[in-house]
N, C-alpha and C positions, 0 to 999 in steps of 0.2 A: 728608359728608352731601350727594347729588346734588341740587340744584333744590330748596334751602332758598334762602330769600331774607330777609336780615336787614337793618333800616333801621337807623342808628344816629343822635342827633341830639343836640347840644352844644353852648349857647349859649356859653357862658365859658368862660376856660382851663382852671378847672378839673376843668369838666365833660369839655375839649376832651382834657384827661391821660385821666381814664376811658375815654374811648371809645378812645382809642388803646391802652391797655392789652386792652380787650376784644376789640377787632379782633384782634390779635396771638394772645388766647387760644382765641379761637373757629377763629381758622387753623391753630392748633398741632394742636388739638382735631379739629377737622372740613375738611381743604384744601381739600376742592370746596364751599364754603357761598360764598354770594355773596353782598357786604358792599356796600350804598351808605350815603349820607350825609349827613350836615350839621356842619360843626367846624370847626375852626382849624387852626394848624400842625402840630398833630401826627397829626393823623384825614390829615391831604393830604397828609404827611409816608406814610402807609401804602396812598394810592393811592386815598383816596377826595376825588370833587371836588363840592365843595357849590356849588347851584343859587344861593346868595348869601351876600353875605359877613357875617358874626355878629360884626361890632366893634358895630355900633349895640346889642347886646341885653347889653353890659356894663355894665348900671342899676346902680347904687345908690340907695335907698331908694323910698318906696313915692311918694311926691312927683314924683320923677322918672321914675320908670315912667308916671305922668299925663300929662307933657308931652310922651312921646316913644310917649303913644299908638298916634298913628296909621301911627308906623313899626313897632311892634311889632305888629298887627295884618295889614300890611301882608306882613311877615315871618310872621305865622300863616299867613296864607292861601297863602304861594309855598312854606312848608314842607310843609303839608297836602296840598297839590296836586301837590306832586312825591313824597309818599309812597303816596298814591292812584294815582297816575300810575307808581310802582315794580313794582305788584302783589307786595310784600313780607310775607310772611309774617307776619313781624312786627316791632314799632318799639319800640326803645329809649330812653327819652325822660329824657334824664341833667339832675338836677338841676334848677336857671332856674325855679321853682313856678310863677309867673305864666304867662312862653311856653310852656312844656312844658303845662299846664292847656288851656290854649287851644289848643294843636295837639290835642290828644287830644280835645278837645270837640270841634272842627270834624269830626276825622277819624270821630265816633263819627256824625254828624249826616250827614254825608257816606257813612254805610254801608261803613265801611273795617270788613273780615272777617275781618282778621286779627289776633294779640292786641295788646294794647297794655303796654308794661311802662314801670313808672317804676323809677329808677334813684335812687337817695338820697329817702330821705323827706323830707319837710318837719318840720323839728323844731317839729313840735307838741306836747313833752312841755315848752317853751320860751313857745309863744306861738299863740294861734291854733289850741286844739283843733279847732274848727269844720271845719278841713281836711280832717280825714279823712273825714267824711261826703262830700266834694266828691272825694276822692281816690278814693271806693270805686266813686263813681258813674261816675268819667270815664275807670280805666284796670282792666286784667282782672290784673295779677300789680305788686308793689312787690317792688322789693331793696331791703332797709335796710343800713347799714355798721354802725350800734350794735346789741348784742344786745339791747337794754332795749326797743326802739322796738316790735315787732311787736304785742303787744297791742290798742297803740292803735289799729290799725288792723285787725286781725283780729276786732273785735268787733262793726266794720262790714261783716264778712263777707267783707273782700279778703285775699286770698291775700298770702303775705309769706314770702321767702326772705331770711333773713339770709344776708349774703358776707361781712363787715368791711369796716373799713375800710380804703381803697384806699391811702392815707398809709403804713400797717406795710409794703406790698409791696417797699418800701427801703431798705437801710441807711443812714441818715441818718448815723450813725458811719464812713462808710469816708473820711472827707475826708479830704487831705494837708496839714495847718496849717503844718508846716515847709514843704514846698514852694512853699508858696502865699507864706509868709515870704521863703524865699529869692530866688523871683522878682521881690518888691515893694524887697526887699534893708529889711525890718524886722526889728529886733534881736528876737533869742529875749526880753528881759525887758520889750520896751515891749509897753502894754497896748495891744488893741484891742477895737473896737468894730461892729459888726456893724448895719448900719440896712436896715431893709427899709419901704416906702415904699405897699407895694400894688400889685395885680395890674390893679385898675380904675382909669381915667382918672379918676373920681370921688372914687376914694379917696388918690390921687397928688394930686391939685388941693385935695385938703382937709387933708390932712398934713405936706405940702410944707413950709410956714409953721411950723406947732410944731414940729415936726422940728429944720428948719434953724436956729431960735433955741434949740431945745434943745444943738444941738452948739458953737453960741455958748458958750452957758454951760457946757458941756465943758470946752471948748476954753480958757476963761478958769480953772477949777478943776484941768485937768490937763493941761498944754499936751503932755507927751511923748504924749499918745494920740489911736490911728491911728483915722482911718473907712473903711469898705471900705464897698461897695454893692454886690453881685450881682444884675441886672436879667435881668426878663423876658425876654425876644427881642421878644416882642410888644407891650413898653410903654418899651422902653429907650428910644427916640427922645422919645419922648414927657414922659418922667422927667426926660433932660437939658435939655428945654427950659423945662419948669414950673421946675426947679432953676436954671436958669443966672442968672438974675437975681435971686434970692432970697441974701441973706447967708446966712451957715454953711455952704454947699455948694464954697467956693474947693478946700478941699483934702480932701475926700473922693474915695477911690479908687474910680472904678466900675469892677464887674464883669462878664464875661460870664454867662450863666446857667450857661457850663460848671463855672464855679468856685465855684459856689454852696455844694456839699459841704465845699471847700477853706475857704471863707470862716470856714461855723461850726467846723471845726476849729481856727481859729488864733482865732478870737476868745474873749475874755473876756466879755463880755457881749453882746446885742443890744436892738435896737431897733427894733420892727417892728409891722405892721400888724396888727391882728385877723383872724386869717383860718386859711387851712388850713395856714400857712409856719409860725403859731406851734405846730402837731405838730409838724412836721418839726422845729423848734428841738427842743421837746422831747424829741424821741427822737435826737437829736444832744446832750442833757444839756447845752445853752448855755443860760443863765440870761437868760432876756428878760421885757424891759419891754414891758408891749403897750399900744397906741394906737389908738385910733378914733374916727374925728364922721363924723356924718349931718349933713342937711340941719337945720336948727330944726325943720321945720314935720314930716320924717321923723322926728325924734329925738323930737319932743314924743306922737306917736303911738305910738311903739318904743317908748317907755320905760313906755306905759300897760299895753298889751297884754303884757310879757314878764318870765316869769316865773321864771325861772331867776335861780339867785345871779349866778353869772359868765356871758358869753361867749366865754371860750375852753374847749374841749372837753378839755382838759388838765384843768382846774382843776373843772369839773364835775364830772369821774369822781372825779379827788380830793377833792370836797366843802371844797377850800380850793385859797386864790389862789397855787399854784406860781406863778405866773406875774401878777406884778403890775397891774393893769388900771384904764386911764384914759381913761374914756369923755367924750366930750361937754366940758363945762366945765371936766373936769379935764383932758383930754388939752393941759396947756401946761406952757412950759420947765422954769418953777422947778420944778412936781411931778417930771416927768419926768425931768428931769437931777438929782434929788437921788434916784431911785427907781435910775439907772443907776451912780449913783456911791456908794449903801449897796453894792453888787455889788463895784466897780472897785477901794474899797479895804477892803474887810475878806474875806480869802484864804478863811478859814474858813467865809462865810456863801456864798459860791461855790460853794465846794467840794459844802459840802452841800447845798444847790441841786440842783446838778450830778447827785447820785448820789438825791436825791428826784425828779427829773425823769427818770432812765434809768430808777428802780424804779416810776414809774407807768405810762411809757408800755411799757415789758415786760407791765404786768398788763391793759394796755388789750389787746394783739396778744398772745395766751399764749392757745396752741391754734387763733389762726383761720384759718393758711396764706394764701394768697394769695389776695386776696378776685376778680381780674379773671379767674383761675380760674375759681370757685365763682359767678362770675354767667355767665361762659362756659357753664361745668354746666348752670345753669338755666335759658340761652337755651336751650341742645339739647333738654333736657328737655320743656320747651314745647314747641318745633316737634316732638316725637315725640307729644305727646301729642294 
């Protein structure tokens, strides 16, 4: 497609995977489309270079979004003006509700003519219906990744392309757990243990602590077992440093992100942050413990407004806790470390585990193909229309 012009824009990594996925798809799709941007490693990794750099807009909770105001604004305005400045067609606006909200507002105020598309709804089936009313008004098309979601927001009259979710585009099962053993030179029958820590500086500096005394308490209950760590690229710096002076992290193995696949292959259980890593476990059938804290003053708010049984998206479609969950007050050693070691020794509650977590997350991606595809599809589709 000659002299289409597409914006893509991605505050967080996870956002920052999406958009590089779609880049790829829409090139595959269309080679003369011309792609600028806004993202991280992986969006610059494909040749696009952002007007400024998206570490500041990795907020956790709504507390902290307040304080760091005037730099996220700051960052609206240099985004808006450089997609105004693009003369783009149209703008993909991945995930981030708050910054993404705000580009689109400016950009609609600012007379930008071309369409606006948001990329991941806001789960307002969770918290905060209100949004869609705000959503219908600020962008002209939504892709949701859950089938269930579209209603909500079709009722305010905006347009809504289901793609799936972008998590199934994986095989999270291809890891090499021998390999991964034989290069750490750990014996095929000692057990391990899989810790994931978070992708945000926020959520790394608030985890750290229960984490690292929960492996204490491991560590003291079953001394033969291994910790492995597969780090971001974008936060691994940062992980060793919050850990290095924290007890329980002496002899934890960290990983590169290359070995991440490897990692839940050879591990027996994991431990890890609330987030989009606990699908990926899931559809890797590792049995994980999940952990999360907000701020007090974020969490006392979150916990009013949300409505949802669980927060992990696993465990919601299943309508029970695959996947064990320990928010806030609870997320500390003693729960955690007796929640990782019901797992570590009884073979059997594993096992099935194991084969309840592959047959959910199959019925979750069963039929939806490759969702960075299916939003490629419905970028073109748009610019045709």
């Amino acid at each position: 497609m000659a002299n289409k012009h597409v914006y893509i824009v991605a505050a967080e990594r996870s956002g920052d995977s999406l958009g590089a996925a779609l880049i790829d798809s829409l090139r595959e799709r269309s080679p003369n489309i011309e792609i600028s941007g806004i993202g991280a490693a992986q969006m610059t990794s494909r040749g696009i270079t952002s007007p400024f750099d998206v570490a500041p807009l990795a907020i956790l909770g709504i507390f902290e979004g307040l304080i760091k105001y005037r730099i996220v604004m700051r960052l609206v305005r240099q985004a808006s003006d450089s997609i105004m400045t693009s003369g783009a067609d149209i703008v993909v606006l991945i995930d981030s509700w708050g910054f993404m909200m705000r580009v689109a507002e400016r950009l609609k105020a600012k007379g930008y003519e071309g369409r606006i598309v948001k990329y991941v709804a806001p789960q307002v089936w969770a918290m905060r219906e209100g949004r869609t009313k705000v959503l219908a008004r600020g962008v002209d098309h939504l892709f949701t990744i859950h089938s269930f979601e579209a209603p909500y927001f079709t009722r305010e009259g905006l347009p809504v392309t289901y793609v799936g979710n972008p998590v199934f585009d994986q095989d999270y099962r291809g890891g090499d757990g021998a390999a991964l053993k034989h290069k750490l030179r750990i014996l095929n029958n000692v057990p391990i243990l899989c810790v994931l820590l978070g992708s945000r500086p926020a959520e790394i500096q608030r985890l750290a602590k229960p984490f690292g005394e929960t492996l204490i308490a491991l560590r003291e209950a079953m001394p033969e077992l291994v910790f492995v760590s597969p780090l971001a690229e974008s936060t691994a710096d940062l992980t060793r440093e919050i850990t290095k002076d924290l007890t329980g992290y002496d002899d934890v193995i960290w990983l590169d992100e290359d070995d991440k696949l490897n990692a839940f292959a050879a591990s027996d259980v994991a431990l890890a942050c609330s987030g989009t890593v606990t699908t990926q476990l899931a559809s890797a059938g590792l049995p994980t413990i999940v952990g999360y804290k907000l701020s007090a003053m974020s969490y006392f708010v979150a916990s009013r407004l949300f409505k949802a049984d669980y927060v992990s998206i696993v465990n919601l479609a299943a309508g029970s806790e695959l996947m064990p969950e320990f928010l806030q007050d609870k997320c500390e050693p003693e729960l955690l470390s007796a929640a990782v070691l019901s797992f570590l020794e009884n073979d059997e509650l594993r096992l099935t585990r194991r084969d309840q977590l592959l047959a959910q997350t199959d019925a979750m991606k069963a039929g939806q193909g490759a969702a960075s595809d299916k939003a490629a599809r419905a970028v073109l589709e748009l610019l045709c229309a």
